[in-house]
N, C-alpha and C positions, 0 to 999 in steps of 0.2 A: 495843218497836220499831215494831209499830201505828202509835201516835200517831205516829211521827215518821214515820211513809211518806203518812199522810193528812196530816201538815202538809205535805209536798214537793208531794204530787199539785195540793193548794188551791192552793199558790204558781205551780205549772206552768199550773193552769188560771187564776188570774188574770193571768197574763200573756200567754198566750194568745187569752184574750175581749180585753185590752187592743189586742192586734197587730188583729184584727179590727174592733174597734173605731176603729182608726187607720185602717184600708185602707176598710171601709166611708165613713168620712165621705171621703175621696179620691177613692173612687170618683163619690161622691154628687155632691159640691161642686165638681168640675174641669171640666175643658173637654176634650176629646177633640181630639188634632194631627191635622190632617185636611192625608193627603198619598196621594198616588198618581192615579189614574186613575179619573176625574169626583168629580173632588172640588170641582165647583159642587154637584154632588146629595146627595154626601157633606155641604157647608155646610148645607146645607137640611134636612137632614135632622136635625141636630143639634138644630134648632131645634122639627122637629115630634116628633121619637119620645121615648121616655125611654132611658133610656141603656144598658138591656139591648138593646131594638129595637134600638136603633141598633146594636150591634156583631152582632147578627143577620144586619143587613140589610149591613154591610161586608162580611161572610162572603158573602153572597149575588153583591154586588158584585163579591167579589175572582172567584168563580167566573165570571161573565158577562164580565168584564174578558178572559177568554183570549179571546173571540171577538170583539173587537173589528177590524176591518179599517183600516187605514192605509195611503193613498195613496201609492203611491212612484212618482218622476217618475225614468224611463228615464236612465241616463246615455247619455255620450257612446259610451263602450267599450262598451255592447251592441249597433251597432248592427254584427251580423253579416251 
């Protein structure tokens, strides 16, 4: 019964490295959807880093993102 627990174990691990194998060339070979906020810098970037950076530096991004400041034009009903 041995043998038939290391045949299951091979079978699980080559299918395993296979899935990996799948997701790494994906990872590799695609294009990252670049959506949210400055994502002129997020394009650019894509272009200069490799593709670990780059989601480094989204993470960094998404952080500095909360402190953005946005203009807002007064309406009419505030003015008390």
């Amino acid at each position: 019964m041995l043998y038939r627990f290391v045949e299951l174990y091979d079978q699980v691990l080559v299918e395993i490295r296979f899935n990996e194998g799948n997701f790494n060339y994906t990872f590799i070979h695609t294009f990252p959807v670049i959506e949210g906020v400055l994502c002129n810098i997020k394009s650019y970037a894509v272009w200069v880093y490799t593709r670990n950076y780059y989601v480094i530096l989204c993470k960094e991004m998404s952080f500095e993102a909360m402190y953005i400041i946005k203009e807002v034009k007064p309406s009419d009903s505030d003015d008390l």
